[in-house]
N, C-alpha and C positions, 0 to 999 in steps of 0.2 A: 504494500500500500504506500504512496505517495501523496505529499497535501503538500500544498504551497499558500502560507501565508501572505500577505503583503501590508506592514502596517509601520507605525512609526514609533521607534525607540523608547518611546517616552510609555506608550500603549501596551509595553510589555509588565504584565505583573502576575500575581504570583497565581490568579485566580487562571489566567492564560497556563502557564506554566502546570498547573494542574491535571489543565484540560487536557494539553499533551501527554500526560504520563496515566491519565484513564484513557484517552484515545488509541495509544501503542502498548499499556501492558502487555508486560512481560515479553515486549520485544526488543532489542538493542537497535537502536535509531541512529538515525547521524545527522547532526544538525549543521546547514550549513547557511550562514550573513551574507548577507552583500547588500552594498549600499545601492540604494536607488536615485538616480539622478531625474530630478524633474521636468530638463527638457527631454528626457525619452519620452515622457508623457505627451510631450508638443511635437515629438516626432510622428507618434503614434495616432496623434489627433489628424496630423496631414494626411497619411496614408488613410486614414478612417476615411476621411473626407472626400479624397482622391478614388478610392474603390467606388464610393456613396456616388460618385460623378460617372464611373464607369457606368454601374448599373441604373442606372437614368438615361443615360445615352444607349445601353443597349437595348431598354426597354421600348425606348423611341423607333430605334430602327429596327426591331424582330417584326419580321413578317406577319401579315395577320391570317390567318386560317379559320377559311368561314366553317360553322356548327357541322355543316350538312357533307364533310370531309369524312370519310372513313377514315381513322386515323390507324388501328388495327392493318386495313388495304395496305394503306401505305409503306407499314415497316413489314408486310409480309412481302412485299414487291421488292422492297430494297433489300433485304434477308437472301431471295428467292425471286431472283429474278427470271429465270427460266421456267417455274411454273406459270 
């Protein structure tokens, strides 16, 4: 089992710390820090943004496929094209 925390130095106490050693009884864990820098988080927001703009733009230009389309037809014909 795996858990990744993410919180702020100050937010560690002992009621945390408890949680952890009812959460992994009796198992030997390995804990490992690392600081978090908070323009990752501004990096993270660009790329959010940046996908959010893909999927708008490809939403715009996918094809529209009217109801009355067999859409089964379709991918048995691309499958199986010689039936």
């Amino acid at each position: 089992m795996q858990t990744t925390y993410r919180l702020k130095a100050q937010e560690i106490s002992m009621a945390f710390l408890k949680s952890l050693k009812t959460l992994f009884a009796g198992q030997e864990i390995e804990i490992t820090i690392k600081s978090v820098k908070p323009e990752n988080q501004k990096h993270y927001a660009k790329d959010n943004n940046q996908l959010a703009e893909m999927i708008r733009e490809s939403r715009m230009n996918a094809p529209v496929i009217s109801p009355d389309v067999d859409i089964r037809d379709l991918i048995d014909k691309s499958q199986y094209p010689d039936q």
